[in-house]
C-alpha positions in Angstrom: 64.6 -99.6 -88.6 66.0 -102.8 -89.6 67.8 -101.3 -92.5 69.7 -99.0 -90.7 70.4 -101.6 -87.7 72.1 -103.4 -90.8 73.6 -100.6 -92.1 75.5 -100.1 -88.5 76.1 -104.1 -88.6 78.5 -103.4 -92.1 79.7 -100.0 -91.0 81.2 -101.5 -87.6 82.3 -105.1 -89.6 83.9 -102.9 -92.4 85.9 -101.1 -89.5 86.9 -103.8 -87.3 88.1 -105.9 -91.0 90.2 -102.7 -92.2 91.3 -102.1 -88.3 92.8 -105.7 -88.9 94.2 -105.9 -92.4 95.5 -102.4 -92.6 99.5 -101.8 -91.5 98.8 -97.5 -91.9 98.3 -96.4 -88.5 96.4 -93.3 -90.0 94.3 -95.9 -91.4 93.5 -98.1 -88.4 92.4 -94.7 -86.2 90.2 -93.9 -89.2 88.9 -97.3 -89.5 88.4 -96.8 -85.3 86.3 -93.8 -86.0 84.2 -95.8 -88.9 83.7 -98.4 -85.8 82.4 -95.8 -83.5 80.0 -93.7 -85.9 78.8 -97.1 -86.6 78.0 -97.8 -82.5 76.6 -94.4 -82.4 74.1 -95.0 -85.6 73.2 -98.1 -83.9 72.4 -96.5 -80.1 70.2 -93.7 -82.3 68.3 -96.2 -84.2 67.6 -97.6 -81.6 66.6 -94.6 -79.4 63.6 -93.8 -82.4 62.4 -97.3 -82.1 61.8 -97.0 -78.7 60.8 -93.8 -78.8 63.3 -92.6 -76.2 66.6 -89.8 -76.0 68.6 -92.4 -74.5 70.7 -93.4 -77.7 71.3 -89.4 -78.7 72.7 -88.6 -75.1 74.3 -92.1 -75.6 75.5 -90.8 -79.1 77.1 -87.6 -77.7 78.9 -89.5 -75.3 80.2 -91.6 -78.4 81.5 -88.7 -80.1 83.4 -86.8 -77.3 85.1 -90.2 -76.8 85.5 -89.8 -80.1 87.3 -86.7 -80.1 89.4 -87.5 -77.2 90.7 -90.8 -78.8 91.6 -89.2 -82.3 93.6 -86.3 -80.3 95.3 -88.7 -78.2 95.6 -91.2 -81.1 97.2 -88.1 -83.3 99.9 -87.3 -80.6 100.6 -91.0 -80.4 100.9 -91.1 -83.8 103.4 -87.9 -84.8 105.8 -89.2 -81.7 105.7 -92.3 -83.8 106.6 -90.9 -87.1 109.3 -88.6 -85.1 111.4 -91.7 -84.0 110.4 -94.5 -86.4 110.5 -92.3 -89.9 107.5 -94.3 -90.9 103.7 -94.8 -90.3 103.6 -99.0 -90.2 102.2 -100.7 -87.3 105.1 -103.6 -87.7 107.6 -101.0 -86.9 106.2 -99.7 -84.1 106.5 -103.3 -82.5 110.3 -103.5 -82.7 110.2 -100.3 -79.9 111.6 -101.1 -76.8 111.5 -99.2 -73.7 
C-alpha cells in the first residue's frame, strides 16, 4: 500500500516538475495526463486499503475528465500552431486579443 502511495507521490511530482520546466505545449498536456493517472493511482490505492469502490468510481471520474481536457487541450493546441507557426508556451504569451 505504501509503495504504491509513493509511487503516485513521484508520478504526480514528476508531472507537476516537467509541467513547469517544459516550454512544448504537447509536453505540458502530457505531463497533465502523468499528473492525473497519478491522482487516480492514488484514489484506487486507497479504495483497496479501505476496502471500499469509492476511489474506482472516483477513478472513472478522473479519466473522463481526462478525456475531456486532452480533446479540449488538442483543439487549443492546433489553433495555436495555426496562428503562432510554433508549439512554445513563450509564444503563446505575446497573443493579444
Amino acid at each position: 500500500m505504501e509503495a504504491a502511495l509513493l509511487l503516485a507521490g513521484v508520478l504526480f511530482m514528476l508531472g507537476l516538475i516537467s509541467v513547469l520546466i517544459r516550454r512544448n505545449i504537447i509536453f505540458m498536456l502530457i505531463s497533465v495526463e502523468i499528473m492525473l493517472n497519478a491522482a487516480g493511482l492514488a484514489f484506487i490505492v486507497a479504495g483497496s486499503k479501505w476496502v471500499q469502490p469509492d476511489g474506482q468510481v472516483m477513478f472513472i471520474f478522473i479519466l473522463t475528465m481526462a478525456a475531456a481536457e486532452v480533446s479540449v487541450g488538442l483543439a487549443l493546441i492546433l489553433q495555436i500552431y495555426h496562428q503562432l507557426k510554433t508549439l512554445d508556451s513563450d509564444a503563446a504569451n505575446l497573443m493579444k486579443g
